[in-house]
N, C-alpha and C positions, 0 to 999 in steps of 0.2 A: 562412044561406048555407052549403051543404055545403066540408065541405075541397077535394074536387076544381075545385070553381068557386070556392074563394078563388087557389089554384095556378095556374087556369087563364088569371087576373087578373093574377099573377106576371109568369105566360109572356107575355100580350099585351104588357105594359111594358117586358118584356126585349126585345121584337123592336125588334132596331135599325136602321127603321125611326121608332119613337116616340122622341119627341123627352126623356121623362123616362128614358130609358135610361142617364144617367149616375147617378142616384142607387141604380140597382143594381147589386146584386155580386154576384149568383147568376148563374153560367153556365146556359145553355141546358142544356148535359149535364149539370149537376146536379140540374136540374129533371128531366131526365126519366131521372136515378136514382132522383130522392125519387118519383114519379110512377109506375113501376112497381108500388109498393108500393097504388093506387088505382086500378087498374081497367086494360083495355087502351085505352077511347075515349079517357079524356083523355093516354092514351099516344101513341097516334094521332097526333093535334091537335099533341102535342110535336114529335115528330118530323118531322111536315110541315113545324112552322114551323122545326125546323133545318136541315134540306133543302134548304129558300128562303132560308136569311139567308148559308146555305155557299153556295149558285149564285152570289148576289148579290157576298157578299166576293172572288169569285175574278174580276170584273169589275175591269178595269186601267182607272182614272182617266184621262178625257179630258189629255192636253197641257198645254191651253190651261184645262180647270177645275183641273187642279193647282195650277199656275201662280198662280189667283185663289183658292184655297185658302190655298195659301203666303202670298199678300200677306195675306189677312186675318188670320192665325194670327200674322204678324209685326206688324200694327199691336196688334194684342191682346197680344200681350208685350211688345211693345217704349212702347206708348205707354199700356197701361190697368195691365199690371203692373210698369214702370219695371225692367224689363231693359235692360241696355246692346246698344247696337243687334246687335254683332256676334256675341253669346249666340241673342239674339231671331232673327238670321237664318239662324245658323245652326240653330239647332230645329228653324225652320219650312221647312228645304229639305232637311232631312236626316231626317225625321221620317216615314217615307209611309204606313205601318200607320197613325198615328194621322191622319194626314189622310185617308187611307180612314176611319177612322173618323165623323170628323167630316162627311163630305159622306152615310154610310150615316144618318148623324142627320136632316140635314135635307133631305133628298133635293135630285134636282137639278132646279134652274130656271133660269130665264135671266137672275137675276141672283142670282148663287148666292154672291160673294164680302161681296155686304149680306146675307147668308142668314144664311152661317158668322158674320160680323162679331158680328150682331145675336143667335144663338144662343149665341157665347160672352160677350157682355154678362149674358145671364140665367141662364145655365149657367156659373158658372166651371168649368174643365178642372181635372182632377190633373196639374200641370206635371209631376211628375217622369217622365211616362210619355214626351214628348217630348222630354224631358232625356236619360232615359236611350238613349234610342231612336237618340240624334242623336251622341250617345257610342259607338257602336257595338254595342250590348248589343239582342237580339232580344228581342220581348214576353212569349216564354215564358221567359226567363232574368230578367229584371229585375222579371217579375209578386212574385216573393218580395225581393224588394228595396224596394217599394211601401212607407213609412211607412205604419203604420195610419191616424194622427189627424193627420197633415198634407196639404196639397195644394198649398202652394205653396213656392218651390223655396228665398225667403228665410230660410222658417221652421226649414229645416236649418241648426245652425249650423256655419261651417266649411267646408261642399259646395261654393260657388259659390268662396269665397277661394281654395281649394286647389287646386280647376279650373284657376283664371284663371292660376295658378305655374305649373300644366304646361305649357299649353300656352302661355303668354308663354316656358316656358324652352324650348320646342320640339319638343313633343311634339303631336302630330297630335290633333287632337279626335276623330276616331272609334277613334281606339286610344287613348281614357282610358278606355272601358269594360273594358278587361280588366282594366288597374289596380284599378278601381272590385269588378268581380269576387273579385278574386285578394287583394285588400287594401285591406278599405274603412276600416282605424284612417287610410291616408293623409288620407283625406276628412274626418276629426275635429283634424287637427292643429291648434293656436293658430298664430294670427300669426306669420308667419316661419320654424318650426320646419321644413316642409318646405323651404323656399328653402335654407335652409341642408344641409340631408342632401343636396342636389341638387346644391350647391356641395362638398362634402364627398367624393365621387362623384369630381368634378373634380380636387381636392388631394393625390389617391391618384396622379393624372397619367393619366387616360383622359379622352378628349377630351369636348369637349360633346355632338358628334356619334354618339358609342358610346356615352355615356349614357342618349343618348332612346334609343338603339334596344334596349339591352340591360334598362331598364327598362322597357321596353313589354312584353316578354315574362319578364321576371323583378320583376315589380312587389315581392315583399318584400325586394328588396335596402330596399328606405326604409322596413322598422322595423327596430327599433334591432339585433336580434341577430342577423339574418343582415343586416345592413349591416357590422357589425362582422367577421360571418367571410370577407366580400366582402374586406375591406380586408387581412384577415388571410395570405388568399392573394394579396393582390397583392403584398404584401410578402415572402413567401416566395418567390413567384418571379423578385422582384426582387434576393434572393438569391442567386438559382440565376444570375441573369447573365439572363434574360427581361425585355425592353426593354415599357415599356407597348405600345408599335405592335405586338409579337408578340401581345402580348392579345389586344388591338382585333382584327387581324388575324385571329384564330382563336376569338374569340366567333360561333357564329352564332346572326344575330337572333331567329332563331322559334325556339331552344329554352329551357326553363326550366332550372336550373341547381341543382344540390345542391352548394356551396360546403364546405359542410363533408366532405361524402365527397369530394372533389376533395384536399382537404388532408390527409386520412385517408390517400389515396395517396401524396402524395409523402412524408409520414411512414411510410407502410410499406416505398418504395422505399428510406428512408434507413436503418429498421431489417433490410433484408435485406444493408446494405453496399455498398451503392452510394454513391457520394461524391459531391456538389455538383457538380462536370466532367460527372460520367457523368449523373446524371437530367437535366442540362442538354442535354447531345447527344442524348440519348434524347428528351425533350417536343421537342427542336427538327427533329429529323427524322421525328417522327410525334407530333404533338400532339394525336392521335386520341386517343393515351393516357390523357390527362388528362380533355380535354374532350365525347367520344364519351359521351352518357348518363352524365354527371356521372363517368367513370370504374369506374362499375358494371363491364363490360365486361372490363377490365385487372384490375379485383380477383375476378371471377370465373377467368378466365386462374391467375393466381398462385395459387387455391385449389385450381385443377387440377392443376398441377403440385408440390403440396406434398403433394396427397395421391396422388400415384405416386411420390413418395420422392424427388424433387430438393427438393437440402440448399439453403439460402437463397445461397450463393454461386454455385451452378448459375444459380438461379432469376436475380439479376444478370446472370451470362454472357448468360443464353438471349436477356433482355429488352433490353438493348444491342445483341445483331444484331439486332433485331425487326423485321422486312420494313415494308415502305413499304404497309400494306395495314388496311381497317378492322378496327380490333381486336373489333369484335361479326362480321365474317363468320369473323376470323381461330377464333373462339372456336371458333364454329357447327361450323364445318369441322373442327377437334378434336373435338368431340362426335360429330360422325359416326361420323368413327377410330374412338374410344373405344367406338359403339354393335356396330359391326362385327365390332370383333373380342372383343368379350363376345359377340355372340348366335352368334357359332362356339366358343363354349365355352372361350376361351384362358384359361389360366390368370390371375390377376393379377400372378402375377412380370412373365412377358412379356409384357402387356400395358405395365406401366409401362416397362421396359427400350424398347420399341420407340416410344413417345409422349416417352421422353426422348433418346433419341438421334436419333431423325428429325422433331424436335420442329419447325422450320422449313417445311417441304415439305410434313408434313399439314396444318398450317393455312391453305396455300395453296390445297391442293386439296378438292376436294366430292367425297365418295367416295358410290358407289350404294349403295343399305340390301346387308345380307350375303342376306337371300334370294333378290334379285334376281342377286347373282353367285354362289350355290349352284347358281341352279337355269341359269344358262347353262355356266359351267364343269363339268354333271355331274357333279359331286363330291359329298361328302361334309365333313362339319365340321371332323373327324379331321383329313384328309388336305388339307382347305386351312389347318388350323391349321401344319401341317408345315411347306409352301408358303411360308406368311408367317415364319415362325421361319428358315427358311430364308434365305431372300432378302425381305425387308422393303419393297426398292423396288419389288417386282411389285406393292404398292399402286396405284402412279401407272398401272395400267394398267386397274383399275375404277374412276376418277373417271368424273363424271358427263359426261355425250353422248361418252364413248370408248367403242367398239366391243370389247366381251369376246369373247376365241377361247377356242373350247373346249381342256381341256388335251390331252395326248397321252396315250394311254392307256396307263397301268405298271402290273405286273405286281401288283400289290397292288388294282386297278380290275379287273383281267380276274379275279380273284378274286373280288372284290366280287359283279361279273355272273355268274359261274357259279354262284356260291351262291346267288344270288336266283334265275337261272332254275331250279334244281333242287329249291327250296322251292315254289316258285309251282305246279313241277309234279307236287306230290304232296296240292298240295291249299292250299297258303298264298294271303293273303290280300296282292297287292303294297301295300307302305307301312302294312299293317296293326301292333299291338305285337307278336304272336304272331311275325310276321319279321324286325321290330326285336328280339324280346328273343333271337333262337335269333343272328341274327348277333354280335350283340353274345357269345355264347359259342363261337362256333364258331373250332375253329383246325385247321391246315391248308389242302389246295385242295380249291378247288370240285369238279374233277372227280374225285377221290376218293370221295367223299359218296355218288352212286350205286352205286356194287361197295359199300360197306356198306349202304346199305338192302336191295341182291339178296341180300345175306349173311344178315342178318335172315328174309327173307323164304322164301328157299330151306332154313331152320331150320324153318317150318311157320309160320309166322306170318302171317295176308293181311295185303296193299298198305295200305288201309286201319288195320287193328292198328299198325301200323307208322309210319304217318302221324301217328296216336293220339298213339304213344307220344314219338315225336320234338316234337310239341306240347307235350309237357307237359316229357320232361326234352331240350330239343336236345340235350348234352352227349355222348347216346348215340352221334354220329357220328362224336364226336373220337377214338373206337376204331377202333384199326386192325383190318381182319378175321382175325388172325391171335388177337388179343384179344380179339372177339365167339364167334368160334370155341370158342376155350378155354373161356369163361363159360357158352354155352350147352351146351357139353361137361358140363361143374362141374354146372350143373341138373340135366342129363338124369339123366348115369349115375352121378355121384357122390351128390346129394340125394333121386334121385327124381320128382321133380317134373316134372309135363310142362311143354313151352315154352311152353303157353297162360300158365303161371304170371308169367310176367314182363309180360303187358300190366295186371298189376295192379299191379303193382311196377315199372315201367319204371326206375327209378334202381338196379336190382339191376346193371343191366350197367353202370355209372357207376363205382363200388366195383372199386377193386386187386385183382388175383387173388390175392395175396398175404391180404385179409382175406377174402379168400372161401372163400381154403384154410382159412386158421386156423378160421375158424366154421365150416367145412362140417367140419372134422377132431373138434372136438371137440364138434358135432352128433350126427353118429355112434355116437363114445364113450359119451355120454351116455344113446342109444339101448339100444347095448347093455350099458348099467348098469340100466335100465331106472327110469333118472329121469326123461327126458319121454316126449312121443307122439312119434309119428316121422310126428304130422299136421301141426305148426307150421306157421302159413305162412310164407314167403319171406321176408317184410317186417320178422316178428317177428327171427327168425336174423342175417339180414345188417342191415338199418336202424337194428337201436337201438343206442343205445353201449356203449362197452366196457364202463362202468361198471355198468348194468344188466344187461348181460347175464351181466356174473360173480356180481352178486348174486342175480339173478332161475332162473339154470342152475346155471353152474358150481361154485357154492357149496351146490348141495342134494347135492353126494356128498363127502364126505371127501377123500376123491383129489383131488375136481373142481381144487382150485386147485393142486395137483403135477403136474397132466398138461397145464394150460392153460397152465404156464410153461414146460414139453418142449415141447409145439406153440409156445409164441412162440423158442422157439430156434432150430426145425426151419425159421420162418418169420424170417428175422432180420430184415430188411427192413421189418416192423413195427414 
């Protein structure tokens, strides 16, 4: 027999449909992973029959065959496995996956309750799957729960004794799966050992009733070490003047709890200087504090504020007025703040300075991201940095669904706009770096800017050359033309040099007139010593430092460094 027709033998037994399909434990989909690897027909074959067995499973159980389902499933535990009746009934009515199961076994007839009866007489079942099932715990959760080598529910020792305590002490039977989930050492306990941690619970003075509920959802309060830090804050709060009924009152049921960072808190509350009175009025006018996500929440809060440089007695002040509001949205909403005014560049002084003194109101409010109010208030980062350092409250007027007005336009905006329209029109790129990095140097007004590039230009220069040049050093514009005049004076008739000579040099009109005398004077001299050419370029003369250039020039003539000290006299300003 080939492997593929041994597989294929597999597969027919698995179809659940045949009646010997409990003695396997190969899913379908595993078969036709291993099966892949053998060919694509008996792939085929696989997949057809998972096709049909998934149409099949998603068929909802007649009413009236559930119903004879049930009853059979309960004389079978209750009378052939010696289950106590109300174990056995409840199983068999709360169990429906596996009772789909059980009728996909023996398909349906019309008398289908002697079917099932008679199929689990020769087939025993793996109890704990309807155990589990009927406990609240779904098939695909409790599949790894499954004992390897057991099948029947006595053979656990401890499972069934420790059940019978929960739910005698009042704890709902579909909610001991989570317990079962979350902490299954409870399910191993000896005789008695839970009854007691259950009573235990009790003698801390939290009623029976908050017991079932707050163990339902925090099932390891009942081993021993977080029972212990359970008790440890009850006691602590019992302390502080926290009545048990506050407890009760402010546990809620469906969340799980980290007890030890709950305690963590109120020991940090007491090392920031807070007194017993004060954390007392604080947890009792918002016990969000404590209890909100185990207090994660409020210890995120206090790390905020410690690292913007409120001293720990601040931190006390702040947390005592603490608004009546969730301390995770209260958090959120500081973050905001916080992201807002970093992504406009504020310094971090004044960022902490404005998060500590209007520390109340932003956490109230939801501010819009800072792009979103850059780009309606037509500003600039600069100038709403100001804005806020300014006046602080005009926050509360980008909170979220309020309606932002554009600002009024000041004299430092019309500025703004003229220099951009004036770049734009000589060839710049709007919002490009080339516009970004010339404004960021440019000083003066915008409408300035053109009578110096005509100034340029009317020197012999074209539009373009000019364009060039402002590209590479913008600086060139922050000259007044009575100063561009001068300089390209200084080229012409004093160096020689025609004014083509400066689109190679653009940073030559950048340079004081003051060192342009002084070089151009003892250029000259030099000339007529006849120690250089009097072909040098531009770049060499004015660009390079002082340093160089007394060693590289003025130092090749004797005189050179008596005369360069008369010209820095002549030029004092240097």
């Amino acid at each position: 027999m080939s492997t593929v027709e041994r597989i294929l033998i597999i597969v027919y037994c698995v179809n659940l449909r045949h009646p010997l399909n409990h003695i396997f434990v190969i899913p379908v989909v595993k078969v036709v992973a291993v099966l892949r690897l053998f060919g694509s027909v008996a792939l085929n074959v696989v997949e057809a029959n998972q096709k049909q067995n998934n149409g099949e499973s998603k068929r909802k159980i007649p009413l009236a065959v559930k119903k004879e389902v049930e009853a059979a499933l309960l004389e079978y535990l209750y009378s052939s496995r010696s289950l106590n009746f109300s174990d056995a009934e409840h199983m068999s009515k709360n169990s429906p996956h596996f009772l789909k199961k059980l009728v996909e076994n023996v398909g349906y007839d019309s008398d289908i309750r002697r079917s099932v009866a008679r199929f689990l007489n020769y087939h025993p079942i793996n109890e704990f799957e309807p155990f589990f099932e009927s406990i609240g715990l779904e098939p695909w959760e409790f599949s790894a729960f499954l004992p390897r080598n057991l099948m029947f529910l006595s053979d656990e020792a401890g499972l069934l004794d420790n059940y019978h305590v929960l739910y005698e002490y009042g704890i709902a039977r579909v909610q001991i799966g989570k317990i079962y989930r979350e902490a299954r050492e409870v399910f191993r306990y000896d005789h008695g050992v839970l009854r007691s941690k259950l009573h235990a619970l009790e003698e801390v003075g939290i009623s029976k009733d908050v017991v079932c509920r707050v163990v339902c959802f925090n099932p390891r309060l009942l081993i021993n070490d977080l029972g212990e830090e359970f008790f440890e804050l009850v006691k602590k709060l019992k302390c502080l003047g926290c009545e048990n009924s506050w407890v009760e009152q402010n546990l809620v049921e469906t969340t799980t709890y980290n007890w030890r960072q709950i305690s963590h808190l109120l020991e940090l509350l007491q090392n920031m200087g807070c007194n017993d009175e004060d954390i007392s009025k604080l947890v009792g006018r918002c016990p969000g504090i404590l209890f909100d996500d185990s207090g994660r929440p409020a210890l995120l809060l206090i790390g905020f504020l410690l690292k913007f440089g409120s001293s720990r007695s601040d931190i006390c002040s702040i947390l005592l007025g603490f608004p009546q509001v969730k301390v995770e949205n209260f958090v959120w909403n500081l973050r905001r703040a916080f992201e807002l005014l970093f992504e406009i560049e504020m310094d971090a002084v004044n960022i902490g300075r404005i998060i500590r003194q209007h520390f109340t109101w932003l956490g109230t409010c939801s501010l819009k991201k800072a792009s979103y109010v850059l780009y309606n208030l037509s500003t600039g980062k600069k100038n709403m940095c100001q804005i806020i350092m300014a006046n602080p409250l005009v926050l509360k007027k980008w909170t979220l669904r309020a309606k932002i007005e554009r600002l009024p336009e000041t004299r430092e905006m019309r500025m703004q706009r003229d220099k951009i329209m004036f770049l734009t029109s000589i060839g710049f790129v709007e919002n490009s770096k080339e516009i970004e990095k010339a404004l960021k140097v440019f000083r003066g007004k915008g409408d300035e800017f053109p009578e110096r590039f005509d100034c340029l230009v009317n020197a012999g220069l074209s539009e373009s050359d000019v364009a060039e040049m402002i590209k590479a050093v913008p600086q060139i514009l922050n000259q007044s033309i009575e100063v561009l005049e001068a300089k390209i004076n200084v080229l012409v008739n004093d160096l020689g040099y025609p004014v083509s000579e400066v689109r190679s040099f653009p940073g030559f009109v950048t340079y004081s007139m003051d060192r342009v005398k002084l070089r151009c004077a003892m250029y000259r001299w030099l000339i007529d010593q006849n120690v250089v050419r009097s072909s040098l370029a531009l770049r060499t003369i004015i660009g390079c430092t002082e340093s160089r250039f007394i060693n590289k020039y003025v130092n090749k003539h004797l005189l050179g460094p008596h005369v360069w000290q008369e010209y820095k006299q002549t030029f004092t300003s240097i």
